[in-house]
C-alpha positions as CSV (number, residue, x, y, z in Angstrom):
1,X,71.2,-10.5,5.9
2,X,73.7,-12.6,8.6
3,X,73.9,-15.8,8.4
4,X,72.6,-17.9,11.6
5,X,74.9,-20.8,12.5
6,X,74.9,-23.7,14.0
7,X,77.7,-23.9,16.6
8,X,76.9,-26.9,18.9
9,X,75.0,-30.2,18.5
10,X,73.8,-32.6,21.3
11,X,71.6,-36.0,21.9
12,X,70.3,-39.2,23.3
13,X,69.0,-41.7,21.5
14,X,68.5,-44.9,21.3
15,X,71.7,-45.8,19.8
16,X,73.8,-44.3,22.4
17,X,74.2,-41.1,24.4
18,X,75.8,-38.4,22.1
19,X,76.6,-37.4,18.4
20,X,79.1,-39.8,18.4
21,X,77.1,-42.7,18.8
22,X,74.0,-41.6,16.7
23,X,76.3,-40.9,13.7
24,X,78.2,-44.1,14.4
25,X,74.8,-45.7,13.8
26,X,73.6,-44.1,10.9
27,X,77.2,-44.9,8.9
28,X,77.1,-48.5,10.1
29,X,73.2,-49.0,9.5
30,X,72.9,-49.9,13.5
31,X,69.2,-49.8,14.1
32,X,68.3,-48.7,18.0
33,X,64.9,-50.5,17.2
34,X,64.8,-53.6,19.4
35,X,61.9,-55.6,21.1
36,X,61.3,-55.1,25.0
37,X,58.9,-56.2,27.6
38,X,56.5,-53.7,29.3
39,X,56.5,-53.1,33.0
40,X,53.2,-53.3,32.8
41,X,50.8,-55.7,31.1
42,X,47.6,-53.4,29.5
43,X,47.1,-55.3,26.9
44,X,50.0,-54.3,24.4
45,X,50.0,-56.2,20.9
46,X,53.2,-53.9,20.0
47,X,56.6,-54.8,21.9
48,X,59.1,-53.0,19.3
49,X,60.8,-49.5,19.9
50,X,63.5,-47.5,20.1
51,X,64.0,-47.1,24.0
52,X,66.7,-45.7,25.4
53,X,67.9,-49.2,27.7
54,X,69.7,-48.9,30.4
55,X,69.1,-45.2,31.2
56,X,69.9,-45.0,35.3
57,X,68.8,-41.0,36.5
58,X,71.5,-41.4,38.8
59,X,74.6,-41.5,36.1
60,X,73.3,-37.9,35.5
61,X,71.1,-36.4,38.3
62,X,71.6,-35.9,41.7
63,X,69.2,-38.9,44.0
64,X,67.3,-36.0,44.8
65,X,66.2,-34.3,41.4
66,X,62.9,-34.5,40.7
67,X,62.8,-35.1,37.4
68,X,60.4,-36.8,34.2
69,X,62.7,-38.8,31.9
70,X,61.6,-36.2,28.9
71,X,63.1,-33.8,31.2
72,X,66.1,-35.5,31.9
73,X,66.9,-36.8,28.1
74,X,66.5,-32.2,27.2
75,X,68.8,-31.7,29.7
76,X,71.6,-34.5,28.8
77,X,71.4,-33.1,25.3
78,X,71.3,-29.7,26.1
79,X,74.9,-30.2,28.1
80,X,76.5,-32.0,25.1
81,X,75.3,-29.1,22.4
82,X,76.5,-26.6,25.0
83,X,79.5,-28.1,25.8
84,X,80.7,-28.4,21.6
85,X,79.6,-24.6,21.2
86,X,82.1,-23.8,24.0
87,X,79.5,-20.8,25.3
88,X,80.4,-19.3,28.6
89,X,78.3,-19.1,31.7
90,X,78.1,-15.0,30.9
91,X,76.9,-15.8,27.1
92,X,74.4,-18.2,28.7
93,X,73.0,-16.4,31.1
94,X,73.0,-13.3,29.5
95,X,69.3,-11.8,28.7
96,X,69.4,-12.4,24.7
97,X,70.1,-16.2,25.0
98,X,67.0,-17.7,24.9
99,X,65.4,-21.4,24.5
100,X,62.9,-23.0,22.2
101,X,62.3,-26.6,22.8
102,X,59.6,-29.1,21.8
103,X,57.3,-31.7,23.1
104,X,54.7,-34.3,22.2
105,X,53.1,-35.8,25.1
106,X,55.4,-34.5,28.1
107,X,55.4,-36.2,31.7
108,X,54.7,-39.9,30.1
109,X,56.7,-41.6,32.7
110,X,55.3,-39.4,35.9
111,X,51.7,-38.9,34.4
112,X,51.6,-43.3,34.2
113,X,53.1,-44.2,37.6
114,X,50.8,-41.4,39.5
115,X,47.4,-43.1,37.9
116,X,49.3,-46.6,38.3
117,X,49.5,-45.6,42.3
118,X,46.0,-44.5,42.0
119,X,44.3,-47.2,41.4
120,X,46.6,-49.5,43.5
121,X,44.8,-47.6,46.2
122,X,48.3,-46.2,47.3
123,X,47.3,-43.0,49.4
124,X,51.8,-42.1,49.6
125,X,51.5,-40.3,45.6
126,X,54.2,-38.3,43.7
127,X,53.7,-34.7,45.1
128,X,55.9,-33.4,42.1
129,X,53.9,-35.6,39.5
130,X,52.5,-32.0,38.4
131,X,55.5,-30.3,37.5
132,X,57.2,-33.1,36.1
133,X,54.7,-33.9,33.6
134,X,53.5,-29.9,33.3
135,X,54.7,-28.5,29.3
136,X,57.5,-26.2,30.2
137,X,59.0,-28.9,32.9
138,X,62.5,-29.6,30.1
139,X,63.0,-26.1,29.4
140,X,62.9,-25.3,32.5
141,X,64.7,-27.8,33.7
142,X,67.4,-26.9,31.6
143,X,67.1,-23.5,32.5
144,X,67.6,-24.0,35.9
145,X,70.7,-26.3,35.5
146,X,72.3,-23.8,32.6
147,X,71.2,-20.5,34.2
148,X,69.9,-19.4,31.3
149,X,67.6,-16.0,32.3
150,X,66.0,-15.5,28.4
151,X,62.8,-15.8,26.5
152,X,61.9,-19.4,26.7
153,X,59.6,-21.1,24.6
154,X,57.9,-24.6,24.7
155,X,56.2,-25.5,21.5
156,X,53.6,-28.3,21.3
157,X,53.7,-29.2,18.1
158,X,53.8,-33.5,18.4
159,X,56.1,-34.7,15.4
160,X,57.2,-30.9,13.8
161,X,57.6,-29.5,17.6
162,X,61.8,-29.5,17.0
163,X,61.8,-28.4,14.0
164,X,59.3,-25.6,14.4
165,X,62.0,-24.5,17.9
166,X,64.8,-24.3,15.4
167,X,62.8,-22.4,12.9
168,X,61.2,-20.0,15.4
169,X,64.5,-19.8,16.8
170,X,66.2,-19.0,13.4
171,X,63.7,-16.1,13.0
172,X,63.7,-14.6,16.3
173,X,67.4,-14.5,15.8
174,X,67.6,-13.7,12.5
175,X,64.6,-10.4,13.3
176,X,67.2,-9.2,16.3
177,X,65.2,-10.5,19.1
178,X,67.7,-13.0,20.2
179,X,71.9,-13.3,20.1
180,X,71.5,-17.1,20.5
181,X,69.6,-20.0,21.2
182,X,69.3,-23.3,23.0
183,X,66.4,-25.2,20.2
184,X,65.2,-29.3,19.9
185,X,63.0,-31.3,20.9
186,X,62.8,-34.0,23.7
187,X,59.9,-37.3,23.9
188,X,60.3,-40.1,26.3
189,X,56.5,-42.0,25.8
190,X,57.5,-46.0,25.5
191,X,55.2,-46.4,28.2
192,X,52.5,-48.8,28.3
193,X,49.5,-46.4,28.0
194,X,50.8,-44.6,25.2
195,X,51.4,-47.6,23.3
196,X,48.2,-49.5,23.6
197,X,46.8,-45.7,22.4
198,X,48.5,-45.9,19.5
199,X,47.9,-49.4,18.9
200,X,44.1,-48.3,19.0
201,X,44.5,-46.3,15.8
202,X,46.3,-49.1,13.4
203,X,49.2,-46.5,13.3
204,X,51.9,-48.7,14.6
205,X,54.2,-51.6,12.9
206,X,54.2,-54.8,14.2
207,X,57.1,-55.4,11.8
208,X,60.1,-52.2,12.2
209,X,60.3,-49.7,10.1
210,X,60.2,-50.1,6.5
211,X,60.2,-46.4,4.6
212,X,58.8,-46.5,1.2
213,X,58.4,-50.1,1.0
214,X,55.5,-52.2,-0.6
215,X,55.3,-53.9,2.8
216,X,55.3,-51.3,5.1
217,X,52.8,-51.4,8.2
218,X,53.2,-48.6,10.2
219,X,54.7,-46.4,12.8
220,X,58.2,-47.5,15.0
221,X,57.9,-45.2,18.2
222,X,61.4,-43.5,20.0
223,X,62.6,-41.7,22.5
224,X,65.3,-39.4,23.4
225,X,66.2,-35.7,22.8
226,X,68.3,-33.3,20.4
227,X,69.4,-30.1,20.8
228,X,71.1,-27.5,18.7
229,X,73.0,-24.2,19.7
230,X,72.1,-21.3,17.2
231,X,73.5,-18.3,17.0
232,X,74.8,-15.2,14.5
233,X,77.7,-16.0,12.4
234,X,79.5,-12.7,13.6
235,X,79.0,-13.7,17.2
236,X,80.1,-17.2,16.4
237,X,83.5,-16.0,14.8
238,X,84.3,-13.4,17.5
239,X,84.3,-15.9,20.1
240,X,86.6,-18.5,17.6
241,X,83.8,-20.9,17.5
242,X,83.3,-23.2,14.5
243,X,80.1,-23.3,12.6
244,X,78.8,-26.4,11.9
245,X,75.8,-25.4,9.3
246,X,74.0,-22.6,8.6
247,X,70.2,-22.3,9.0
248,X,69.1,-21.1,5.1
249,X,65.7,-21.1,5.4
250,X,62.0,-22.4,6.9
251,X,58.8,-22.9,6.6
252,X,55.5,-24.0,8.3
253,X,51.8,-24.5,7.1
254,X,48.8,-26.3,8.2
255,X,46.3,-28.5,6.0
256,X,43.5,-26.7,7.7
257,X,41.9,-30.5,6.3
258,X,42.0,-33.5,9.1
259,X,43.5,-34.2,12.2
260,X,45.3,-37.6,10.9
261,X,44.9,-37.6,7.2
262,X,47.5,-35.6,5.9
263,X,47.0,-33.5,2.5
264,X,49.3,-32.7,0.2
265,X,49.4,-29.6,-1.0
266,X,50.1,-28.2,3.0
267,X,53.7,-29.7,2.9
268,X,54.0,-28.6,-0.5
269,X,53.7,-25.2,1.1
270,X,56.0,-26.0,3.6
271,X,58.5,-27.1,1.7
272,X,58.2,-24.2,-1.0
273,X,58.1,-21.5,1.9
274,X,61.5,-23.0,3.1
275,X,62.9,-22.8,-0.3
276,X,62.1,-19.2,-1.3
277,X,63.1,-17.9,2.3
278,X,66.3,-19.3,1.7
279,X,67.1,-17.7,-1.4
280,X,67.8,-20.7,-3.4
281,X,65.9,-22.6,-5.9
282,X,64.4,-26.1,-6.0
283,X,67.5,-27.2,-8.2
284,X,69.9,-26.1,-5.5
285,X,68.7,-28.9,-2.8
286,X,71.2,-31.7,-2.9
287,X,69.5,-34.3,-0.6
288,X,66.4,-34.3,1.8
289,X,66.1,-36.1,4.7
290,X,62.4,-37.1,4.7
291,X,59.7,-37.3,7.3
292,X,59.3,-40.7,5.9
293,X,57.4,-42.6,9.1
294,X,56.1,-45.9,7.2
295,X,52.6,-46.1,7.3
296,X,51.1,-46.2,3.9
297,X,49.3,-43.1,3.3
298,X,51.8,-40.3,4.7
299,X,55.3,-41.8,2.4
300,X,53.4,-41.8,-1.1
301,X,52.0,-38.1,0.2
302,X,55.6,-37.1,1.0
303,X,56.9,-38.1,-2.3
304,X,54.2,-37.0,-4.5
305,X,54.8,-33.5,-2.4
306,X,58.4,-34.0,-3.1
307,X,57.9,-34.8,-6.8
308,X,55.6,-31.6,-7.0
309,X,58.2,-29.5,-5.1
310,X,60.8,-30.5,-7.3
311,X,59.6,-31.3,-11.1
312,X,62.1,-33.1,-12.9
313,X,65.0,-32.3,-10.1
314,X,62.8,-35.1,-8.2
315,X,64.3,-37.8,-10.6
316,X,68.0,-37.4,-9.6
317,X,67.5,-36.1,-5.9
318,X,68.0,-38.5,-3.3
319,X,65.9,-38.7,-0.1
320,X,65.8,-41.2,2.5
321,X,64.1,-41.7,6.4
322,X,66.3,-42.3,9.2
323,X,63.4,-43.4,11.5
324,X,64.5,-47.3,10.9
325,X,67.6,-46.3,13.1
326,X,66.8,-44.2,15.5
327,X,62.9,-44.8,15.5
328,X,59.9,-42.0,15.4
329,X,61.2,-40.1,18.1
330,X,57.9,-37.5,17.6
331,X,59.3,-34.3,19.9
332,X,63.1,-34.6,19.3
333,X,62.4,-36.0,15.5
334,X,63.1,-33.0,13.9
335,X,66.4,-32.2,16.2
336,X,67.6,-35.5,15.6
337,X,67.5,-35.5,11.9
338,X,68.5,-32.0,11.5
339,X,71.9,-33.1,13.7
340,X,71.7,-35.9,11.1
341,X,71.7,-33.8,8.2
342,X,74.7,-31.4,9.4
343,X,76.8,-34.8,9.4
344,X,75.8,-35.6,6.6
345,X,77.2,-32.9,4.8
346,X,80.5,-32.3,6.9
347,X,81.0,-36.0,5.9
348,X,79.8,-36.1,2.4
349,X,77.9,-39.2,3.2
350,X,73.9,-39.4,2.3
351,X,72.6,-41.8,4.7
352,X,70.6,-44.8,4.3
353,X,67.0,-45.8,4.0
354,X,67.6,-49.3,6.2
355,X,64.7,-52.1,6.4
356,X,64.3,-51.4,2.2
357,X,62.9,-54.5,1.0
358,X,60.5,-54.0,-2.1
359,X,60.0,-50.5,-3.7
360,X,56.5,-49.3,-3.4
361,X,55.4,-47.9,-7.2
362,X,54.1,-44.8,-5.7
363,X,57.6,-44.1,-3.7
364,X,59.2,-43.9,-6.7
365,X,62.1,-41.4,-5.5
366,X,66.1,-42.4,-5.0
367,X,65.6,-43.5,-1.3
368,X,69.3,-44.6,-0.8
369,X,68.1,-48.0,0.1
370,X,70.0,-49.9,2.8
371,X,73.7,-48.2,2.4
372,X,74.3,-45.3,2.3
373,X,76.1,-43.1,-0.3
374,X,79.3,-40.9,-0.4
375,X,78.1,-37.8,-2.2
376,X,79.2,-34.1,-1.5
377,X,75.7,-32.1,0.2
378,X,76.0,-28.7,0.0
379,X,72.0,-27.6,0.7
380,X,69.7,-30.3,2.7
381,X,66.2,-30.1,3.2
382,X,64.8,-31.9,6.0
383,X,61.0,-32.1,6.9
384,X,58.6,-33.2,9.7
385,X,55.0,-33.1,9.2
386,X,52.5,-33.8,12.3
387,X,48.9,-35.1,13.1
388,X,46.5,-32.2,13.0
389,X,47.9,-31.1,9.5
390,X,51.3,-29.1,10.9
391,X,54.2,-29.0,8.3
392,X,57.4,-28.2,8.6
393,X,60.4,-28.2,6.5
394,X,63.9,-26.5,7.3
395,X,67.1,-25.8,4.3
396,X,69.8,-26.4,6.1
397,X,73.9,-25.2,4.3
398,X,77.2,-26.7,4.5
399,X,79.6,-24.4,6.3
């Protein structure tokens, strides 16, 4: 069976706009978490996040675009990952490129100024706030920009959206449906509303992030987007592009148990779906980068899934979360940390678990606490799992 490649890479984040700067993070252990101060006061105990500061629409979009900032972060990332793939307008718009792109809770930003407005009394509303904040509004968006004529595909999957758009992606290429495909994940909700939500279940930390440790309390929120160009090694190499990774394998499951309480033996199927449809064994991963969120219940459930996944490989395989830098990004999550873990192996370099403070006896895995480790990475996992019991988990190769 071809191998499906990975020939272009894009994002924004809250370290920076780009690769560049998202890596540059991740070596240096540059967290993106920071306080800030809401625009608007509704009651918000939590004032730490990874926002995207600074962002002005008119660095990228005409004065004129109409435009939800999850939109606009698909779009930036989109025209980085298509730019480094080097596809042509004719390979983009041709009828077997499609898209598959994730969201959590799309059209924060439009959906809390319209109701803000409302009850201001203010009778002059947004006319667009419906397809701004309507599900398909970044793919299409980046459709309309790109040209891009294919199957498109928005996936509402919260936290494992982007990594369910690559794997769908990877299949629909892989089963001859598509040539290529623009996949990730976008989220842009540090708004005030979706905040004090959170805050209403406990989920968030009032600390940062702190993965696996005995004094984690919760949930850092993010924003931004990530986006990936797949597409079939032979197509890749007769256009003299450069593969960056391969796409090995995937899997998805559901609990079928709770909508928040996560149980263990659905990511276990996750993860042992991704492995066998790669065609490697257990032994054969070399590092996983882990959902790994910090609350208390879902880390010690990841390891013991990882330590049930794995056997005795668990003892010498190292893992770590990257959410202390780059925050829980929901949506673009899985994109993220997939670009993540395709630096990581063209560098060789494991990255860190930052914020570790004391090591929580029921996270008892190599978490690469706090620097990060030189180390060659042939075959990554990487895994996102999601309220309502999704799970997915992608094997990602070194090309």
């Amino acid at each position: 069976m071809e191998n499906i490649v990975v020939t272009g890479i894009g994002c924004i984040t809250a370290c920076g706009v780009g690769v560049d700067a998202l890596w540059n993070s991740v070596k240096n252990n540059i967290s993106g978490i920071k306080t800030f101060q809401h625009e608007y006061d509704v009651g918000n105990k939590v004032n730490i996040a990874a926002k995207i500061r600074g962002f002005n629409h008119l660095d990228y979009f005409s004065r004129q675009t109409r435009i939800d900032l999850f939109a606009a972060y698909a779009a930036i990332a989109a025209r980085e990952a298509i730019a480094h793939s080097g596809l042509t307008q004719e390979q983009l718009s041709d009828s077997r490129t499609g898209i598959v792109a994730g969201h959590g809770l799309p059209g924060a930003e439009s959906i809390y100024s319209f109701i803000t407005k409302l009850n201001a009394g203010s009778h002059k509303n947004d006319i667009f706030a419906v397809p701004r904040a309507m599900t398909n509004a970044a793919i299409s968006y980046v459709c309309i920009e790109n040209k891009i004529y294919g199957p498109s595909y928005p996936i509402g999957a919260g936290c494992v959206a982007s990594n369910q758009a690559i794997g769908l992606a990877y299949q629909l290429i892989r089963a001859g449906i598509l040539d290529r495909a623009i996949v990730g994940g976008t989220e842009a909700t540090i708004q005030p509303h979706v905040i004090r939500a959170w805050e209403y279940m406990n989920a968030l930390s009032l600390n940062g992030s702190k993965p696996f440790t005995v004094d984690r309390d919760g949930v850092v929120l993010g924003e931004g987007a990530g986006m990936l160009i797949l597409e079939k090694e032979s197509d890749a190499n007769a256009r003299n592009a450069k593969p960056l990774a391969k796409i090995m394998g995937y899997g998805t499951s559901n609990d079928a148990f709770h909508l928040v309480q996560p149980d263990n033996e659905g990511l276990v199927k996750a993860m042992t779906a991704a492995i066998k449809d790669s065609g490697l064994s257990a032994g054969d991963i070399d590092y996983v980068n882990a959902h790994g969120t910090g609350t208390l219940l879902n880390d010690k459930n990841e390891i013991a899934g990882l330590r049930k996944v794995f056997g005795k490989h668990a003892d010498n395989l190292p893992i770590s979360s990257t959410k202390p830098i780059h925050g829980h990004m929901i949506a673009a999550t899985g994109a993220v940390e997939a670009i993540i873990t395709i630096k990581a192996m063209q560098n060789s370099f494991a990255p860190p678990t930052i914020n570790f403070t004391t090591a929580d006896p029921e996270c008892d895995m190599d978490v690469i606490p706090n620097i990060g480790r030189n180390m060659p990475i042939k075959y990554a996992m990487t895994n996102n799992f999601a309220f309502g019991g999704l799970n997915s988990t992608l094997i990602l190769g070194k090309y």
